[in-house]
PDB file with SEQRES, HELIX, SHEET and CRYST1 records, atoms N, CA, C and O in Angstrom:
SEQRES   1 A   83  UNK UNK UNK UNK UNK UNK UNK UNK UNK UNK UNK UNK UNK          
SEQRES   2 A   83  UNK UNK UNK UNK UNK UNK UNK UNK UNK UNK UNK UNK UNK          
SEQRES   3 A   83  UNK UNK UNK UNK UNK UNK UNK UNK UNK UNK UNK UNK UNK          
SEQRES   4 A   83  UNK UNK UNK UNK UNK UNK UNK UNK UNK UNK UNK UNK UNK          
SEQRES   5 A   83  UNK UNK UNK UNK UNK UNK UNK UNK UNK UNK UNK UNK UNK          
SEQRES   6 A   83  UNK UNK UNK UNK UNK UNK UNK UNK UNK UNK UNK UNK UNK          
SEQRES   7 A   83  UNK UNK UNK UNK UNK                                          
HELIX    1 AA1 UNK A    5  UNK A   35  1                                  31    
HELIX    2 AA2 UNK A   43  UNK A   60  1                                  18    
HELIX    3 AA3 UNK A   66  UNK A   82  1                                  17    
CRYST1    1.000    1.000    1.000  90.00  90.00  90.00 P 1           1          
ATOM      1  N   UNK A   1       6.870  32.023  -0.046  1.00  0.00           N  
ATOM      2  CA  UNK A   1       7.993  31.088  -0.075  1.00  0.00           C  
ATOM      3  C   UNK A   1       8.760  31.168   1.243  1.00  0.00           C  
ATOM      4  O   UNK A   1       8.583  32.138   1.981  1.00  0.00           O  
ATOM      5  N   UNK A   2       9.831  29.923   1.653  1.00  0.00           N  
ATOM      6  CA  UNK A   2       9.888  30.121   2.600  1.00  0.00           C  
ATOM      7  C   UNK A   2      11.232  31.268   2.915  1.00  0.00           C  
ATOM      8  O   UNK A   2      11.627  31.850   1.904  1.00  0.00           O  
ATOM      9  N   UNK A   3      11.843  31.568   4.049  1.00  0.00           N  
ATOM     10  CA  UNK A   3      12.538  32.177   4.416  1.00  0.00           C  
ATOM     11  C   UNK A   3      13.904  31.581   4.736  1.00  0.00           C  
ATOM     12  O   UNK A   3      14.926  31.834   4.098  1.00  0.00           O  
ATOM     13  N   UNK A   4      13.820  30.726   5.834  1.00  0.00           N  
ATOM     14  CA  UNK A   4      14.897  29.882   6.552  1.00  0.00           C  
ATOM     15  C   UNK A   4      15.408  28.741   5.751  1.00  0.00           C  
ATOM     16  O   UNK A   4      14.791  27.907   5.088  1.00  0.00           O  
ATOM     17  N   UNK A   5      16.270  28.845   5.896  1.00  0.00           N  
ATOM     18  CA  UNK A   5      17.194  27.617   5.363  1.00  0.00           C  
ATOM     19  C   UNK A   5      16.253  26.209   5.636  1.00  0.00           C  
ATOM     20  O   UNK A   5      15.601  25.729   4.709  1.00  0.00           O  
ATOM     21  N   UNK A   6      16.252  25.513   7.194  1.00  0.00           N  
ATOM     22  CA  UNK A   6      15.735  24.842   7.637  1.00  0.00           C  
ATOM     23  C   UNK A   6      14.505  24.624   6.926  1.00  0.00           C  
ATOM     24  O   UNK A   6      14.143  23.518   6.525  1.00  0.00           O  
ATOM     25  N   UNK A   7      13.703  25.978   6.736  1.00  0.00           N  
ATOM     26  CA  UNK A   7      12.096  25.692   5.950  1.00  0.00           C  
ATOM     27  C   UNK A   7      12.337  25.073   4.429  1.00  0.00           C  
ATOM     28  O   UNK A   7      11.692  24.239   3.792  1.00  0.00           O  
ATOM     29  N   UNK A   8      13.514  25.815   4.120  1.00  0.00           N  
ATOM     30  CA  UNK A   8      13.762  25.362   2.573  1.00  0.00           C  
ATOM     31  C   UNK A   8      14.082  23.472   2.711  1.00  0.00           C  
ATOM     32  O   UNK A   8      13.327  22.578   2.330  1.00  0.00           O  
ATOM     33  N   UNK A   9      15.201  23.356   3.262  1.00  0.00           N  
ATOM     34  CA  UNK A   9      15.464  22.007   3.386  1.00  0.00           C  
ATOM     35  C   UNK A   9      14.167  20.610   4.031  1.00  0.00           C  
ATOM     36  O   UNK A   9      13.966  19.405   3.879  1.00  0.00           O  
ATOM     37  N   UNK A  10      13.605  21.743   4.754  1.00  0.00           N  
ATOM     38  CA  UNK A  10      12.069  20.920   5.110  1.00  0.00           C  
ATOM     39  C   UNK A  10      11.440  20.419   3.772  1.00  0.00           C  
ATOM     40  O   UNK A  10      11.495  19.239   3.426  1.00  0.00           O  
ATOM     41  N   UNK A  11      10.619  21.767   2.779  1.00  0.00           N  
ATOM     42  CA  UNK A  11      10.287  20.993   2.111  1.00  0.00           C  
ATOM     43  C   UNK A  11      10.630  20.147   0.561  1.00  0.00           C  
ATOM     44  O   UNK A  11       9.880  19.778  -0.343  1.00  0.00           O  
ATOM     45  N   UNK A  12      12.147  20.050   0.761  1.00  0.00           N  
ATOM     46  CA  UNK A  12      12.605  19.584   0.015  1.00  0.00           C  
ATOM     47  C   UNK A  12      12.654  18.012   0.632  1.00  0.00           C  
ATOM     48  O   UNK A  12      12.573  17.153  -0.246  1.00  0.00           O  
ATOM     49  N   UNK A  13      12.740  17.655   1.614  1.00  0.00           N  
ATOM     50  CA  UNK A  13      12.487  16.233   2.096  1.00  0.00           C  
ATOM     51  C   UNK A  13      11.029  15.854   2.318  1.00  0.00           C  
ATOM     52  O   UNK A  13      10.685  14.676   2.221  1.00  0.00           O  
ATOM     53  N   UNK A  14      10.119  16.870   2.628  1.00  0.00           N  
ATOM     54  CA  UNK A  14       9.146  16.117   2.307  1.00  0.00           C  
ATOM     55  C   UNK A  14       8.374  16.352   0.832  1.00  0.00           C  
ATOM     56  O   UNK A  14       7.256  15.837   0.860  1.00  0.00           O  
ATOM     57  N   UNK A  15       8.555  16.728   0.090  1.00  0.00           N  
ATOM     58  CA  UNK A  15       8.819  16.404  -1.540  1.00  0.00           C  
ATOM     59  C   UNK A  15       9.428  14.951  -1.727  1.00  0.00           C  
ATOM     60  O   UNK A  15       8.730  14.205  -2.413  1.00  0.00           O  
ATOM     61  N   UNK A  16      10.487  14.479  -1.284  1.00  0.00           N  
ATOM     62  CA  UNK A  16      10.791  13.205  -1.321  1.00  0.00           C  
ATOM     63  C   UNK A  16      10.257  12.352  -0.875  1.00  0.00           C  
ATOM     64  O   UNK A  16      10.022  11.354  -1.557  1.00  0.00           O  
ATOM     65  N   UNK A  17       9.925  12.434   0.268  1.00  0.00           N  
ATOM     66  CA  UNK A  17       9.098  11.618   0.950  1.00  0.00           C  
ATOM     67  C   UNK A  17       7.733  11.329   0.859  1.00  0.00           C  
ATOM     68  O   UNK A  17       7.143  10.401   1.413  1.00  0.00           O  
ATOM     69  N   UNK A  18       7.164  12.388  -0.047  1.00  0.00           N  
ATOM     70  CA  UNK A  18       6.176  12.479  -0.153  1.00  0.00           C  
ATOM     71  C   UNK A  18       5.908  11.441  -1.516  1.00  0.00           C  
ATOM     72  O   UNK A  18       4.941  10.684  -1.427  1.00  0.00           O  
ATOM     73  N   UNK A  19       6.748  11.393  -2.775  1.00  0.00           N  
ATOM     74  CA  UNK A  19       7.154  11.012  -3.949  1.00  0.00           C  
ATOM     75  C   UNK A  19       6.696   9.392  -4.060  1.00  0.00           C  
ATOM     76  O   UNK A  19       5.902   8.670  -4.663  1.00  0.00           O  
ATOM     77  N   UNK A  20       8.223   9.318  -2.606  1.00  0.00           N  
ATOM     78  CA  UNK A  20       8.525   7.497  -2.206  1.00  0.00           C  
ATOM     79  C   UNK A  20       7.277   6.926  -1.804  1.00  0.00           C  
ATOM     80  O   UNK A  20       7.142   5.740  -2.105  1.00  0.00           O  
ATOM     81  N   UNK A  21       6.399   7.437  -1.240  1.00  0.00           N  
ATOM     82  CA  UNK A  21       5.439   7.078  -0.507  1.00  0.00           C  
ATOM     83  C   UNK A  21       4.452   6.842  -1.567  1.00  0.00           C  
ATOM     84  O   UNK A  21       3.818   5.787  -1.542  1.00  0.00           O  
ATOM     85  N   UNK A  22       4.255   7.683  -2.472  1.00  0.00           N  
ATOM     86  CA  UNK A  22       2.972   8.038  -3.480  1.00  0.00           C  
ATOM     87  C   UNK A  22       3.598   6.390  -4.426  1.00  0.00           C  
ATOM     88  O   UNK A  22       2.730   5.605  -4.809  1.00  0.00           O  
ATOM     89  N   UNK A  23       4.873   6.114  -4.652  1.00  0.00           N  
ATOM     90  CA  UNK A  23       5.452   4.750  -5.339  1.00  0.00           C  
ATOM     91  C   UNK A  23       4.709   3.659  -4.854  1.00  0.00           C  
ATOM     92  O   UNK A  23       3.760   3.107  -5.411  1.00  0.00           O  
ATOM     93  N   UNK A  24       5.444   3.283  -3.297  1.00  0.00           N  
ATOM     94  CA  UNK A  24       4.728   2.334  -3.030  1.00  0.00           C  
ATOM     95  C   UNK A  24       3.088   2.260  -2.634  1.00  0.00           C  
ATOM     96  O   UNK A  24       2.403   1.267  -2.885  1.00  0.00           O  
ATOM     97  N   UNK A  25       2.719   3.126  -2.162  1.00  0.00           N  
ATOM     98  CA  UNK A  25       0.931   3.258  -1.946  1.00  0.00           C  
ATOM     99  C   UNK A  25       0.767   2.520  -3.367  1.00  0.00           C  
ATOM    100  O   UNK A  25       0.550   1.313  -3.262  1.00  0.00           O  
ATOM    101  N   UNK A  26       0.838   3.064  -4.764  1.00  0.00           N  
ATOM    102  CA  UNK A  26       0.234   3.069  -5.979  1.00  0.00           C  
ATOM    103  C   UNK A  26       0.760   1.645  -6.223  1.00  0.00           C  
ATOM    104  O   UNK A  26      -0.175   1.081  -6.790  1.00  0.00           O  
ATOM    105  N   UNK A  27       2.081   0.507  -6.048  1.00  0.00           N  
ATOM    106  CA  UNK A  27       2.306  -0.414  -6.291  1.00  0.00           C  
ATOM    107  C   UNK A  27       1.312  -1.174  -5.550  1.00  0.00           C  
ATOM    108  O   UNK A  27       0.500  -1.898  -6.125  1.00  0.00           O  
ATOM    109  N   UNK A  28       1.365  -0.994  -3.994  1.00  0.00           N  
ATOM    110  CA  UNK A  28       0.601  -1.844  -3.765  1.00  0.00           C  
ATOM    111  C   UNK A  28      -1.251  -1.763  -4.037  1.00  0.00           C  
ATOM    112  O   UNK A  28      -1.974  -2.741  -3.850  1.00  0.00           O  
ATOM    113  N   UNK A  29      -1.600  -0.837  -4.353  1.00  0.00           N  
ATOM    114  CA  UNK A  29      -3.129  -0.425  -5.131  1.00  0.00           C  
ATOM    115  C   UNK A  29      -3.247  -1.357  -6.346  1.00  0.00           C  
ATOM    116  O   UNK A  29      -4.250  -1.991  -6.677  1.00  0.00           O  
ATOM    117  N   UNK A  30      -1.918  -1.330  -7.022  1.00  0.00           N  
ATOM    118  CA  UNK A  30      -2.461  -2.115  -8.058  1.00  0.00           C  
ATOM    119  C   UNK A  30      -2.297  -3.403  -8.020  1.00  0.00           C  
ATOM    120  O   UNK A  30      -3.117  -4.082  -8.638  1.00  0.00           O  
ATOM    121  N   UNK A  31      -0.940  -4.237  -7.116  1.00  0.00           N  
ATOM    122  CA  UNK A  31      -1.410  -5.338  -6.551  1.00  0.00           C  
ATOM    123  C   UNK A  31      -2.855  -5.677  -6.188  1.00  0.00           C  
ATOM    124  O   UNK A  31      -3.377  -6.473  -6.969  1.00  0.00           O  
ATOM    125  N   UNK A  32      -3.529  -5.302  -5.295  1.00  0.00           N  
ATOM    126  CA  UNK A  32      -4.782  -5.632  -4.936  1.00  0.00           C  
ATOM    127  C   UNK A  32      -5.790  -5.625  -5.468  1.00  0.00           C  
ATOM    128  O   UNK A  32      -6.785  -6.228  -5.066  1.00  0.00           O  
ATOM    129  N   UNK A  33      -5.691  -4.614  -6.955  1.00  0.00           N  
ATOM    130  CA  UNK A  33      -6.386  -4.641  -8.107  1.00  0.00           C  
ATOM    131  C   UNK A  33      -6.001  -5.980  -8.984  1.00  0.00           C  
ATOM    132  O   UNK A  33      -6.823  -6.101  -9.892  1.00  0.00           O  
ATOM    133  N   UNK A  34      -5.380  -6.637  -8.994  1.00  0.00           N  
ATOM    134  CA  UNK A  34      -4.867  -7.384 -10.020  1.00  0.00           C  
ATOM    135  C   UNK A  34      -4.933  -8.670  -8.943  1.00  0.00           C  
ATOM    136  O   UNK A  34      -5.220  -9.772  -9.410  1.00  0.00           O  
ATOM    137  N   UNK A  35      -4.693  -8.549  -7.631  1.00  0.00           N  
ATOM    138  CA  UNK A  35      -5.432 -10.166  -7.315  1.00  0.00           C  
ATOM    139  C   UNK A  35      -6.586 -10.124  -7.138  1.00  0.00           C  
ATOM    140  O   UNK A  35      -7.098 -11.232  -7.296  1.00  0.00           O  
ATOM    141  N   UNK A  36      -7.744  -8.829  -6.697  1.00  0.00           N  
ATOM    142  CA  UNK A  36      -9.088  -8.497  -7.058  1.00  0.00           C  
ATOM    143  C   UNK A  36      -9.950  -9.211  -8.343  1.00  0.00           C  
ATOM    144  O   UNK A  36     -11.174  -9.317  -8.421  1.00  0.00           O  
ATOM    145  N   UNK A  37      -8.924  -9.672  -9.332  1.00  0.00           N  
ATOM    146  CA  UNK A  37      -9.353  -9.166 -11.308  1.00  0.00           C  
ATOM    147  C   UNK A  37      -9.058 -10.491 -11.171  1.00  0.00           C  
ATOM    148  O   UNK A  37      -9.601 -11.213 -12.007  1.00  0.00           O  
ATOM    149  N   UNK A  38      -8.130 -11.203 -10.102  1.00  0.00           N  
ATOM    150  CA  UNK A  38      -8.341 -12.982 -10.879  1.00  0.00           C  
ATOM    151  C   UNK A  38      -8.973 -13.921  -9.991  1.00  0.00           C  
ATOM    152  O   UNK A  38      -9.196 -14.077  -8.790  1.00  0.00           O  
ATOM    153  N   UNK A  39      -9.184 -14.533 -11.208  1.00  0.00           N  
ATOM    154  CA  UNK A  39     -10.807 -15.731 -11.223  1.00  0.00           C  
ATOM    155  C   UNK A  39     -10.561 -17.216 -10.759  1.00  0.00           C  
ATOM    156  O   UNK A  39     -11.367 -18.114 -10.518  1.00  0.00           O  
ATOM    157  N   UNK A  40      -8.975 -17.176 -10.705  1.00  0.00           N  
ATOM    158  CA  UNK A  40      -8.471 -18.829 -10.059  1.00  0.00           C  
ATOM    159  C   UNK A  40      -8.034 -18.751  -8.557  1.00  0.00           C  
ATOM    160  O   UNK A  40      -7.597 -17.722  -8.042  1.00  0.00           O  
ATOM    161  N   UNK A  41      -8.189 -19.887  -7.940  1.00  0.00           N  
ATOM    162  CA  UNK A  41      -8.311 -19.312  -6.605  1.00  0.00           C  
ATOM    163  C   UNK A  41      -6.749 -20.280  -6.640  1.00  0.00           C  
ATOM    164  O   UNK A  41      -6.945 -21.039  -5.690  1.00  0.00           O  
ATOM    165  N   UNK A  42      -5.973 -20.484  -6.956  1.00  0.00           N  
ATOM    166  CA  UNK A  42      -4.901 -21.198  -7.041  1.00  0.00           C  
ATOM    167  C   UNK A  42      -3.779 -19.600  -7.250  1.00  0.00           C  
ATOM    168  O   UNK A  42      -2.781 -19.247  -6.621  1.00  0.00           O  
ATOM    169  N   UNK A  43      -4.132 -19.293  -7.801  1.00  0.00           N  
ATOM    170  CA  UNK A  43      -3.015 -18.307  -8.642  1.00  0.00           C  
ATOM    171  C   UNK A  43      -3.508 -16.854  -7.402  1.00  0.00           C  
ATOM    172  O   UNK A  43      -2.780 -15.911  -7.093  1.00  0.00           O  
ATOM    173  N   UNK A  44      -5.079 -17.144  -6.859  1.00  0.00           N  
ATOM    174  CA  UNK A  44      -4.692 -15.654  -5.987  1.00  0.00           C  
ATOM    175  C   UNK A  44      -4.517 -15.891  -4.571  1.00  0.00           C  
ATOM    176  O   UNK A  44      -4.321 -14.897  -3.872  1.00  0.00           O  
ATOM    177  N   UNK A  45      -4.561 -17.283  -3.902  1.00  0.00           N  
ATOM    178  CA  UNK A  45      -3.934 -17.982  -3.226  1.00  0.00           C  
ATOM    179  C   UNK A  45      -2.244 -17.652  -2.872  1.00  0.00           C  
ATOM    180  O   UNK A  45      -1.719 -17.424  -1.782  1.00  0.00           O  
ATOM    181  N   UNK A  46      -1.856 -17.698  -3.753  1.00  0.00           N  
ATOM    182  CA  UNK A  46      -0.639 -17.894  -4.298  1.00  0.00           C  
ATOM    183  C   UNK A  46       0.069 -16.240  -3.727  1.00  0.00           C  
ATOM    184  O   UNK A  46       0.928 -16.053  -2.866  1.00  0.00           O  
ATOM    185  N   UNK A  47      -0.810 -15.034  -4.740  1.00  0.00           N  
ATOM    186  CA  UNK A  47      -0.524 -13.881  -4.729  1.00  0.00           C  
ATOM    187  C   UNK A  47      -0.842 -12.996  -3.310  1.00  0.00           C  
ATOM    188  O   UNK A  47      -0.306 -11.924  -3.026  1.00  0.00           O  
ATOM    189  N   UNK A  48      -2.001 -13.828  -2.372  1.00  0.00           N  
ATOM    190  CA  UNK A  48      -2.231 -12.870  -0.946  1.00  0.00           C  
ATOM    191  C   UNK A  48      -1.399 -12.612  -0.315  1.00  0.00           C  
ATOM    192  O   UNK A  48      -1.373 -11.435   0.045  1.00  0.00           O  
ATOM    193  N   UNK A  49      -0.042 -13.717   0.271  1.00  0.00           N  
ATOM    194  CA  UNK A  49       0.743 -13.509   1.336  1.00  0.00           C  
ATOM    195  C   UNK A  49       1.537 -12.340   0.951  1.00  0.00           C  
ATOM    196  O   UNK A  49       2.038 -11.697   1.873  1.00  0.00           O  
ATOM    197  N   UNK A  50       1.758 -11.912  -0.388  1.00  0.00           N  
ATOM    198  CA  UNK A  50       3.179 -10.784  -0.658  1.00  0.00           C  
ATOM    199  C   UNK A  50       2.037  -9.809  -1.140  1.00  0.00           C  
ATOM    200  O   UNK A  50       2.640  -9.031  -1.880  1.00  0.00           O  
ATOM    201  N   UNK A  51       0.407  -9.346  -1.114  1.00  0.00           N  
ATOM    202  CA  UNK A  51      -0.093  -8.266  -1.454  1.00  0.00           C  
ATOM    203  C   UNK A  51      -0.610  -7.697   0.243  1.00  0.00           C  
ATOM    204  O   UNK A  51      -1.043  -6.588   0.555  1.00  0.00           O  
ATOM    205  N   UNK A  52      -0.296  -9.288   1.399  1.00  0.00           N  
ATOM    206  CA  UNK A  52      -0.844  -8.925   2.697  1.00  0.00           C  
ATOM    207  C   UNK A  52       0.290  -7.861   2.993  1.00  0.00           C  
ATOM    208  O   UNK A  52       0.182  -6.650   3.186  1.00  0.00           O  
ATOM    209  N   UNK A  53       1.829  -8.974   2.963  1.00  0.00           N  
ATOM    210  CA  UNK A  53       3.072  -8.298   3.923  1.00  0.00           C  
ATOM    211  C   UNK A  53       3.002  -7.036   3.160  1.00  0.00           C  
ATOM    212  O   UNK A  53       3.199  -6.105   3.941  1.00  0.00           O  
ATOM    213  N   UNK A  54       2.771  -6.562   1.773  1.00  0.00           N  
ATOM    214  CA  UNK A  54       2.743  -5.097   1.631  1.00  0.00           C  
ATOM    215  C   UNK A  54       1.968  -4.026   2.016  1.00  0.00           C  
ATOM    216  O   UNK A  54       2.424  -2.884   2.080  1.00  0.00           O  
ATOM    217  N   UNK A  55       0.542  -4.384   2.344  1.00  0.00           N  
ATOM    218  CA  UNK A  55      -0.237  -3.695   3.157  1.00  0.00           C  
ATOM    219  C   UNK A  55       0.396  -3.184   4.033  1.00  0.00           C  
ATOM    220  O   UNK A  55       0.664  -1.983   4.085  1.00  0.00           O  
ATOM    221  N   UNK A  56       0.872  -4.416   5.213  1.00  0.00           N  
ATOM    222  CA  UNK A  56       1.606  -4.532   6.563  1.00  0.00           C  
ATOM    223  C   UNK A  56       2.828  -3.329   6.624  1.00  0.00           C  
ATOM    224  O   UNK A  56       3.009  -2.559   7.567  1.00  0.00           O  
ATOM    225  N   UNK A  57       3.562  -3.381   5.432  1.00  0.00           N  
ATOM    226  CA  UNK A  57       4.685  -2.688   5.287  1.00  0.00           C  
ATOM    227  C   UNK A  57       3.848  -1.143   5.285  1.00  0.00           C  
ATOM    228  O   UNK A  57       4.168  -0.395   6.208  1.00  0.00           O  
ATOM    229  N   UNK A  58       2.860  -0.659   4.358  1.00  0.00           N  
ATOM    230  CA  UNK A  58       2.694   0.377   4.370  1.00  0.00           C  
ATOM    231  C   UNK A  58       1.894   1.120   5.611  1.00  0.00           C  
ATOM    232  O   UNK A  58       1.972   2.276   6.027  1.00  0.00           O  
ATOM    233  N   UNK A  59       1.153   0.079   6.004  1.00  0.00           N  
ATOM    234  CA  UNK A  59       0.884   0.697   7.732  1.00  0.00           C  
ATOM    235  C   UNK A  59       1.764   0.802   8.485  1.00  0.00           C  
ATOM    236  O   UNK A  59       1.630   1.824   9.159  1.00  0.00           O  
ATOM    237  N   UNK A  60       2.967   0.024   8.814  1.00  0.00           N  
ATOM    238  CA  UNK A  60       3.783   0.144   9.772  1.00  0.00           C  
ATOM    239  C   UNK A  60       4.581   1.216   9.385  1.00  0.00           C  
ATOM    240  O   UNK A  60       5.393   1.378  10.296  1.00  0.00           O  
ATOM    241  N   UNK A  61       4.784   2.097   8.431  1.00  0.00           N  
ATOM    242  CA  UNK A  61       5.327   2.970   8.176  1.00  0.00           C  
ATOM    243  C   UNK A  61       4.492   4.351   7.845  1.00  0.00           C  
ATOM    244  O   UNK A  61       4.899   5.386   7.317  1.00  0.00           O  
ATOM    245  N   UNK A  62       3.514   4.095   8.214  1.00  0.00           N  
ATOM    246  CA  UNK A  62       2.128   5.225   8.608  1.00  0.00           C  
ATOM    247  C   UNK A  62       1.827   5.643   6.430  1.00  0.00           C  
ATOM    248  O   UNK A  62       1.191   6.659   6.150  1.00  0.00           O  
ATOM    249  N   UNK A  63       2.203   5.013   5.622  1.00  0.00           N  
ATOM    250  CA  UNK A  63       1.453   5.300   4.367  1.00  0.00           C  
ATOM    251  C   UNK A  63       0.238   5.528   4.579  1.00  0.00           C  
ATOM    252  O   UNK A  63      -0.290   6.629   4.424  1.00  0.00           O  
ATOM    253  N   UNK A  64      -0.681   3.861   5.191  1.00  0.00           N  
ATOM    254  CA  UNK A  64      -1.628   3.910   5.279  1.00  0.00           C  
ATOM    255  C   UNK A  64      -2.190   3.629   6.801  1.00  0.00           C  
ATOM    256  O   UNK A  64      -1.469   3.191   7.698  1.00  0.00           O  
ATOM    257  N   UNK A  65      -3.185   3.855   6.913  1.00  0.00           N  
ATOM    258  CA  UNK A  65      -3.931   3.225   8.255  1.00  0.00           C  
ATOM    259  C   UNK A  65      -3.567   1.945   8.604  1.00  0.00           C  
ATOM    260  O   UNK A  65      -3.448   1.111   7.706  1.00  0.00           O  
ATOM    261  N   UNK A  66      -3.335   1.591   9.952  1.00  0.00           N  
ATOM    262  CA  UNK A  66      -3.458   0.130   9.973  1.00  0.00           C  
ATOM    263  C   UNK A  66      -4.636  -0.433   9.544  1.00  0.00           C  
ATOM    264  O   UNK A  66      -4.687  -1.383   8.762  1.00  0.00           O  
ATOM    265  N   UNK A  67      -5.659   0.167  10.067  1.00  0.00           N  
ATOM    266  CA  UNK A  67      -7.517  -0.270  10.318  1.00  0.00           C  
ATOM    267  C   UNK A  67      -7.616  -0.446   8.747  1.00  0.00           C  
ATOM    268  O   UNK A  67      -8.249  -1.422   8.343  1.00  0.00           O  
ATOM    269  N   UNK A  68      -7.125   0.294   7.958  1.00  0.00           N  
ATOM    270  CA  UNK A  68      -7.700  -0.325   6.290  1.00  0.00           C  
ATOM    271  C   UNK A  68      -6.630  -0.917   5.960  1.00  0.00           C  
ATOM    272  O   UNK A  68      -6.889  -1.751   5.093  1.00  0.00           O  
ATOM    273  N   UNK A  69      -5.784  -0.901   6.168  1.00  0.00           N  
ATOM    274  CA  UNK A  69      -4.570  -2.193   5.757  1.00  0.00           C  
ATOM    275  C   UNK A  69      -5.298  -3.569   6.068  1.00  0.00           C  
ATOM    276  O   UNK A  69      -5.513  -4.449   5.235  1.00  0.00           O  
ATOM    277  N   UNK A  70      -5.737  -3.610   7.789  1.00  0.00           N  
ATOM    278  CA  UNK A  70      -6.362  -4.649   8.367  1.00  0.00           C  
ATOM    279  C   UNK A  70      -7.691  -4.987   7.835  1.00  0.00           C  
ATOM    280  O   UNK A  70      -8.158  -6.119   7.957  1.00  0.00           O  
ATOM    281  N   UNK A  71      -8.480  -3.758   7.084  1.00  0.00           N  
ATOM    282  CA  UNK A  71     -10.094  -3.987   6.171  1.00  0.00           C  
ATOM    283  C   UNK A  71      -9.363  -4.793   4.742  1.00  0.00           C  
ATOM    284  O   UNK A  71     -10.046  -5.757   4.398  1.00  0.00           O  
ATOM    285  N   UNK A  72      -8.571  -4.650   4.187  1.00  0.00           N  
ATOM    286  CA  UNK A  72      -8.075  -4.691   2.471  1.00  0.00           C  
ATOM    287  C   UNK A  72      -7.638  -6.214   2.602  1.00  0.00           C  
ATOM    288  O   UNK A  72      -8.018  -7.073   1.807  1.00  0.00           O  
ATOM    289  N   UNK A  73      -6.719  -6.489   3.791  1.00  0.00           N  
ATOM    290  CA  UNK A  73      -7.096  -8.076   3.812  1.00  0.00           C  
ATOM    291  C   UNK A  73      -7.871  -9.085   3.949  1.00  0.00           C  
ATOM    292  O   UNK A  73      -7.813 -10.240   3.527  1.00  0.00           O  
ATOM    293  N   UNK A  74      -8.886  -8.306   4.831  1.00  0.00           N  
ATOM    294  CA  UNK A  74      -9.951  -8.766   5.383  1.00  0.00           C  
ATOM    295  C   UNK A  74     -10.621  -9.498   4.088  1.00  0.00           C  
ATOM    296  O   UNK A  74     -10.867 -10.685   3.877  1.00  0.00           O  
ATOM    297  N   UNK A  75     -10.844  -8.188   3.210  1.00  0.00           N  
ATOM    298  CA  UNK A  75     -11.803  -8.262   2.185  1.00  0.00           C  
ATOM    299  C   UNK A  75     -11.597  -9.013   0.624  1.00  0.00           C  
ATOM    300  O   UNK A  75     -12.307  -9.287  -0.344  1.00  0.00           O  
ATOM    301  N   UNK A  76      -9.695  -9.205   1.172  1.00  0.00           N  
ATOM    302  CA  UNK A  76      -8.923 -10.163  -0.326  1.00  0.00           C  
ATOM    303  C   UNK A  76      -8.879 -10.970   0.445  1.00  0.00           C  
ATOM    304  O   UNK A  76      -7.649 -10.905   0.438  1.00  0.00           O  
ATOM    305  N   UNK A  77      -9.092 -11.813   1.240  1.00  0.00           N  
ATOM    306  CA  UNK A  77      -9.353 -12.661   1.971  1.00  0.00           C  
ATOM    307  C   UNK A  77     -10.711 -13.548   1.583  1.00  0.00           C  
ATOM    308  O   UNK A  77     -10.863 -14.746   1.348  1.00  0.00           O  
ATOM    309  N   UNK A  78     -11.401 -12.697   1.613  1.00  0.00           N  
ATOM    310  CA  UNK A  78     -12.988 -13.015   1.665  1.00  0.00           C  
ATOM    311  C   UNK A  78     -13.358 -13.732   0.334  1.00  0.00           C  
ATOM    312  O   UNK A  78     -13.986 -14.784   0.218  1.00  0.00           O  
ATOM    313  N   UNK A  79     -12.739 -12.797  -0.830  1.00  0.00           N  
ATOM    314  CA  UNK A  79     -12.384 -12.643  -2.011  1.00  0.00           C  
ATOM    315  C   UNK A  79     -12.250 -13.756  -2.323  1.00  0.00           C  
ATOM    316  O   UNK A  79     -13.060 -14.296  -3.077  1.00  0.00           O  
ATOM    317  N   UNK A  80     -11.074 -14.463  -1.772  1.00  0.00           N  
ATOM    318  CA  UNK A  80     -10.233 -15.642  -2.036  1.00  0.00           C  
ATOM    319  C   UNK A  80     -10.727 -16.745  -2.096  1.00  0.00           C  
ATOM    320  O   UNK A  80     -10.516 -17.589  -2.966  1.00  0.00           O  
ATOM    321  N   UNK A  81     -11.465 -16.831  -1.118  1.00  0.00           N  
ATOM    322  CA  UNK A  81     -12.409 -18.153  -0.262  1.00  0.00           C  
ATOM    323  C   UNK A  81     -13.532 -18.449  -1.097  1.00  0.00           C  
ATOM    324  O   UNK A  81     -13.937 -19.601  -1.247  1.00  0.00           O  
ATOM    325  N   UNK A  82     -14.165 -17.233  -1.765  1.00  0.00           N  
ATOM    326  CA  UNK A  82     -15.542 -17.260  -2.326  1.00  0.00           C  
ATOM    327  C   UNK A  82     -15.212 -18.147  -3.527  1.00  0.00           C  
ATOM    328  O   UNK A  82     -15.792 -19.196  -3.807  1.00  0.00           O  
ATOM    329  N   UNK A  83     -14.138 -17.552  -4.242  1.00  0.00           N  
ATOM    330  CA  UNK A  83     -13.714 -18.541  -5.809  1.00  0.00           C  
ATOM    331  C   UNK A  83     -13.681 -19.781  -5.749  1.00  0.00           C  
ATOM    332  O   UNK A  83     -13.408 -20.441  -6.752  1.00  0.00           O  
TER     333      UNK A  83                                                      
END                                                                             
């Protein structure tokens, strides 16, 4: 365990941070599961632009990679077009 104050207060913020992060990662996972799962291209049309900007959000804040933020649209993209 740790010793220093500083070490203590360390990982008590990244416990938090770690938490907040694990929230949105898992919101937006299941976004992309759930415009993945539908079959109208009207309704997942509809749902790409706010499952893209959340990708966007979680790379620019290092959650995730940009490069698979930039693959996950790629591929609900692809998704989209085919229906």
């Amino acid at each position: 365990m740790a010793n220093h104050k500083s070490a203590l207060k360390r990982i008590r913020q990244a416990e938090k941070k770690r938490v907040h992060n694990k929230y949105y990662a898992k919101t937006a996972r299941n976004a992309v599961k759930k415009l993945r799962s539908t079959s109208e291209k009207e309704a997942a049309s509809e749902m790409f632009p706010k499952v893209a900007a959340m990708l966007d959000k979680l790379a620019k804040r290092n959650i995730i990679h940009k490069n698979k933020a930039s693959n996950l649209k790629s591929k609900l993209a692809k998704h989209i077009n085919k229906l």
